[in-house]
C-alpha positions, -999 to 999 in steps of 0.1 A, spaced: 0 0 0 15 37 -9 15 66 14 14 89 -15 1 90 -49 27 91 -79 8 125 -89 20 136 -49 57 122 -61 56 143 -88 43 174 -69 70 168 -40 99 169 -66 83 198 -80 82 216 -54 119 210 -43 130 220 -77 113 252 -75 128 261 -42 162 255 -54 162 274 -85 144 301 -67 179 305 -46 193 317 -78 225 301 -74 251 284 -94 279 265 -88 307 259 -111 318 219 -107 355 210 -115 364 175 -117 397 159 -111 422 157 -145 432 119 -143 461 110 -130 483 101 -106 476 118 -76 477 112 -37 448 100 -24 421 130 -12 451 154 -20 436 191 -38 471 189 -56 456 177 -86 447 198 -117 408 203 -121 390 214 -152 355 228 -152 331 203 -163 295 224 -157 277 248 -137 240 236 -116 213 252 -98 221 250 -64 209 262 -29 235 267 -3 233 275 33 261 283 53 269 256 80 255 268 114 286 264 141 274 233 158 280 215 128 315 225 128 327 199 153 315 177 118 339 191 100 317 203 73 317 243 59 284 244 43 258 221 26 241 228 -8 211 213 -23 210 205 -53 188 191 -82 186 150 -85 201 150 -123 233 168 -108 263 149 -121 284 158 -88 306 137 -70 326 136 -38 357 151 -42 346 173 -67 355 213 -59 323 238 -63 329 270 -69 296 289 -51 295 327 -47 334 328 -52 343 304 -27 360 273 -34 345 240 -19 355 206 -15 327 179 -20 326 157 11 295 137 2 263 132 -17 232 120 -5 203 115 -21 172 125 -5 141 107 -9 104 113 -2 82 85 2 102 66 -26 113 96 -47 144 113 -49 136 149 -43 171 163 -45 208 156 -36 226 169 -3 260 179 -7 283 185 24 311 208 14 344 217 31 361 250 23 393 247 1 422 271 13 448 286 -9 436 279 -40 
């Protein structure tokens, strides 16, 4: 038996797409160059592979101790990946991890936990 209709589904992801785009954001998404590289090191080169609707929110301080700088939502077609770098309002960003959220069996959007990147 379904909690929700697929019609609801629909509505729901709908609804979470509006909100993001209505943040007006972008973020540019550079991806790693292949090659040898030291595992999690930012010493690799990184080319720009697309920009994507996001909405970020600054991370409140309690979830520093997490080690996290900010978290972004973002649309569920989003090609990103941990250890991607965002670029969002300027400032560089690490991708820590992507989680798919889901409502009642649909994937509404993606959470991505992001970690400032200094001295780039």
């Amino acid at each position: 038996m379904k909690c929700v209709s697929e019609t609801e589904q629909r509505q729901a992801v709908a609804d979470v797409r509006a909100i993001i785009l209505a943040a007006g954001q972008q973020a540019a998404i550079m991806r790693a160059v292949a090659g040898e590289r030291l595992f999690g090191s930012d010493e690799a080169d990184f080319l720009t592979v697309g920009t994507i609707p996001v909405e970020c929110l600054p991370t409140p301080p309690e979830e520093l101790a997490q080690k996290i700088d900010g978290i972004a939502n973002v649309l569920p077609e989003a090609d990103v990946q941990a250890q991607d770098h965002l670029t969002i309002g300027g400032l560089p960003y690490r991708v820590q991890s992507v989680r798919e959220k889901r409502w009642f069996g649909v994937v509404t959007h993606k959470v991505v936990s992001l970690v400032q990147v200094h001295g780039r």
